[in-house]
C-alpha positions as CSV (number, residue, x, y, z in Angstrom):
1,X,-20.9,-4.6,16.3
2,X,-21.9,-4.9,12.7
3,X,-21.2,-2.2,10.5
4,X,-22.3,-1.3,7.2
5,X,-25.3,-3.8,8.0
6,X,-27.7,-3.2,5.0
7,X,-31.3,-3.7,5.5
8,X,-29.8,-5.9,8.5
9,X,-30.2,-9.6,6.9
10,X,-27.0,-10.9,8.1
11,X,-27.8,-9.2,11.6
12,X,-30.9,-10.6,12.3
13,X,-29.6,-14.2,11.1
14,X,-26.5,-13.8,13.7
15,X,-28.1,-12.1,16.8
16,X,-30.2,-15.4,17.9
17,X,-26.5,-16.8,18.4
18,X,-25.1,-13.5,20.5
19,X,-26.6,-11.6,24.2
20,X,-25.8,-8.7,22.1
21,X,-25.6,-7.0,18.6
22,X,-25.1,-3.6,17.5
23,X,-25.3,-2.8,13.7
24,X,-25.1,0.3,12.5
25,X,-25.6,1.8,9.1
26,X,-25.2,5.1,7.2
27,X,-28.2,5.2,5.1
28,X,-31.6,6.1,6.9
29,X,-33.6,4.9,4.2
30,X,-31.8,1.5,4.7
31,X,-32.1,1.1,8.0
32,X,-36.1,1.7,7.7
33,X,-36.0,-1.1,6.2
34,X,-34.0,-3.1,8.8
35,X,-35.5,-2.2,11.5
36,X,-39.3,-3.4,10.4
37,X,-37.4,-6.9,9.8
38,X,-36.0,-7.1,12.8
39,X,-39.4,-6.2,15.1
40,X,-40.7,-9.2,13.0
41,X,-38.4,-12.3,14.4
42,X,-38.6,-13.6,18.1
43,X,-35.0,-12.5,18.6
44,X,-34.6,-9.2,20.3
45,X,-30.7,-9.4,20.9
46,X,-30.0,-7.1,17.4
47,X,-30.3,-3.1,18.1
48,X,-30.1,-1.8,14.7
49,X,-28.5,2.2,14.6
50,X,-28.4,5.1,12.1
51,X,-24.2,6.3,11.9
52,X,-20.9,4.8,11.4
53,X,-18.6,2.2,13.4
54,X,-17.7,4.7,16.8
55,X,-15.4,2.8,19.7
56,X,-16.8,-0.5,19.7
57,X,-17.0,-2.8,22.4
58,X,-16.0,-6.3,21.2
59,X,-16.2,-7.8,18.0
60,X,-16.1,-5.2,14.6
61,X,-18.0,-7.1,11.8
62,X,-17.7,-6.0,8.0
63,X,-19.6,-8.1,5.8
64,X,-19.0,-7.2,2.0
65,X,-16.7,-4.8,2.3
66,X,-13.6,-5.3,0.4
67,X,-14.7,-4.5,-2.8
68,X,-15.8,-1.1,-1.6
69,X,-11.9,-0.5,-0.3
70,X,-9.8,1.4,-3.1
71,X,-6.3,0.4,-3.2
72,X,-4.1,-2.0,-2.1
73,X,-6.7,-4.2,-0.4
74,X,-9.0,-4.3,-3.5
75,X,-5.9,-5.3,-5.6
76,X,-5.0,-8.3,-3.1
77,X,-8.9,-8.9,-3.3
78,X,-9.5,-9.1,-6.6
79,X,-6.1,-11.1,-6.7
80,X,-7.3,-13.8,-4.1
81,X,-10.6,-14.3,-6.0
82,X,-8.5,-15.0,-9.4
């Protein structure tokens, strides 16, 4: 499961590679714009959904996330990247 996926470029470049990948997205208006990218490519192994990150089944995936995470994790973020 991917979540926060956008308009679902890194899904669509990582689901040739899995049986199965959910990615999920808040925004509506985002994921109308996934989901016409994905009925484009051969591979049919991405399901892209409207909502949040609800018990997953495997592997969690958060692409460029931390510097959406207040606190100490953005600190130690912006710390690693100097």
């Amino acid at each position: 499961m991917e979540t926060g996926c956008e308009t679902g470029t890194t899904t669509l470049k990582l689901a040739p590679g899995v049986a199965r990948l959910v990615a999920r997205e808040i925004s509506r208006k985002v994921i109308a714009i996934a989901r016409p990218k994905a009925l484009a490519q051969p591979c049919r192994s991405a399901a892209l959904r409207i909502g949040s990150a609800d018990h997953p089944d495997g592997a969690v995936l958060a692409f460029n996330l931390l510097h959406l995470v207040p606190g100490r994790v953005a600190r130690r973020r912006r710390r690693i990247a100097g």
